[in-house]
N, C-alpha and C positions, 0 to 999 in steps of 0.2 A: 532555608534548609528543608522545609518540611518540604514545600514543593519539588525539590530535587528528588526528595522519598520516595514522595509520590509517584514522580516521573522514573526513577530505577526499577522500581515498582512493578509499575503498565509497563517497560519495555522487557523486565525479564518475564511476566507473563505472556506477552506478545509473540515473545520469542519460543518460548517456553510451547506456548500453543500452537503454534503455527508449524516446528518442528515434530511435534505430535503429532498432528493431523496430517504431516508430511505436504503440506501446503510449501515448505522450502527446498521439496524432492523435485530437479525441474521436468524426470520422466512422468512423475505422477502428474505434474500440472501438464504437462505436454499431450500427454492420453486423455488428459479431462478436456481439452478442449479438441480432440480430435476424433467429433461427433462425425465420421465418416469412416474411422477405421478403427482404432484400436480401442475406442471410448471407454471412460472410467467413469462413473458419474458420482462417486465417492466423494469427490470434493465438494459438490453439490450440496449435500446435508453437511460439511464445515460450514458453508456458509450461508446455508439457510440455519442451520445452530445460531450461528454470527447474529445474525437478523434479531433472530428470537430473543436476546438478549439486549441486543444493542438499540433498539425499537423503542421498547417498554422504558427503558432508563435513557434514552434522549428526550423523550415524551416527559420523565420525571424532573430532568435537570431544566428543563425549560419550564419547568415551574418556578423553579429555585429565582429568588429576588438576584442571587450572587452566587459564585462557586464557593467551596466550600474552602480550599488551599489559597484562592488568586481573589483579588481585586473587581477582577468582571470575564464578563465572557467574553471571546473571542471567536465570534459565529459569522458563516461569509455574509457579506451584504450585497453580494450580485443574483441575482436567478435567471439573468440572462444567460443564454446558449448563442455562442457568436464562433464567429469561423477559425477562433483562433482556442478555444475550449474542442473544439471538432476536430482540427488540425492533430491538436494533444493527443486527444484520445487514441486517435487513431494509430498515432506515433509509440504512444504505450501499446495499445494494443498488437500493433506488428513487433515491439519489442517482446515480451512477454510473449507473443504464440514462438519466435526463433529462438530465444535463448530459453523457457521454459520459467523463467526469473519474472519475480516484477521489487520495486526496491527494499521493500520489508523483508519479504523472503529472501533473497539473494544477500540481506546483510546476514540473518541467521545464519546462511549456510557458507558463512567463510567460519563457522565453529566445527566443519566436519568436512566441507566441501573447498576449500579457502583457494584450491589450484584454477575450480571452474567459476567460483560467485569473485573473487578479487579482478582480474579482467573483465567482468560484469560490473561491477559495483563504479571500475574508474571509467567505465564508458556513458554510464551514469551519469558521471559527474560532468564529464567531457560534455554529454550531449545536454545536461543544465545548464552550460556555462556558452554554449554554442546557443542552445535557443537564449538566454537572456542577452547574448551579442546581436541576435538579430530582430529582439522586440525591441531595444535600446533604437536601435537603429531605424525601422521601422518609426517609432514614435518622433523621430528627429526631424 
C-alpha cells in the first residue's frame, strides 16, 4: 500500500508539474524545438530545473544500501548504445517534433486537451505493440 502512495504521489506531481511549465502544451513544445523559427527556449530552464534536482538525489539514492518503499533498486544494467536504442530514439524523436507530445505529457493533457492527446496516447500504444511484434520476431 505504501508504495501505491508513493507512486499516486510522483504521478500527481509529475502531472501537476509538467502542466505548469506547460511541458504538456504541444505549441509550447513545438516552438521550443523550432530553433529556426519561431523558437521558445522557456522549456529549456524546465528542464535544466529538472536536472538540478534530479542530479543531486540520484547521486544520493545511490548511496542508499536499498530503497526506502521497495525491496531493491531497479537501475538499467545495459550502457550499451546499439542500433536498435538509435532506431528509438530517433522514432521518438520524429514523434514528438509532429505531434508536439511525448508519453508523459500527452497523458497529462487528456485532463484539458483529451480530443488531441487521446489519438496520441492510442498511437502510442499501437506503435509499442508494433515495435514489440517486430523485436519478437527479429529475435526468432
Amino acid at each position: 500500500m505504501k508504495t501505491k502512495i508513493i507512486t499516486l504521489i510522483s504521478g500527481i506531481l509529475f502531472g501537476f508539474g509538467i502542466t505548469i511549465s506547460q511541458m504538456s502544451n504541444p505549441y509550447k513544445v513545438l516552438n521550443f524545438l523550432d530553433v529556426t523559427g519561431s523558437w521558445d527556449p522557456s522549456l529549456a530552464l524546465v528542464m535544466a530545473s529538472a536536472l538540478l534536482i534530479t542530479i543531486p538525489g540520484y547521486l544520493l539514492i545511490l548511496k542508499m544500501q536499498r530503497p526506502i518503499h521497495i525491496e531493491s533498486f531497479d537501475l538499467p544494467t545495459t550502457k550499451q548504445i546499439d542500433l536498435t536504442l538509435i532506431i528509438g530514439a530517433i522514432c521518438f524523436g520524429i514523434g514528438w517534433g509532429i505531434a508536439g507530445y511525448c508519453p508523459g505529457p500527452g497523458l497529462a493533457a487528456l485532463a484539458f486537451n483529451w480530443k488531441e492527446a487521446f489519438p496520441f496516447l492510442i498511437a502510442v500504444i499501437a506503435g509499442g505493440y508494433i515495435s514489440d511484434l517486430v523485436m519478437r520476431a527479429m529475435n526468432k
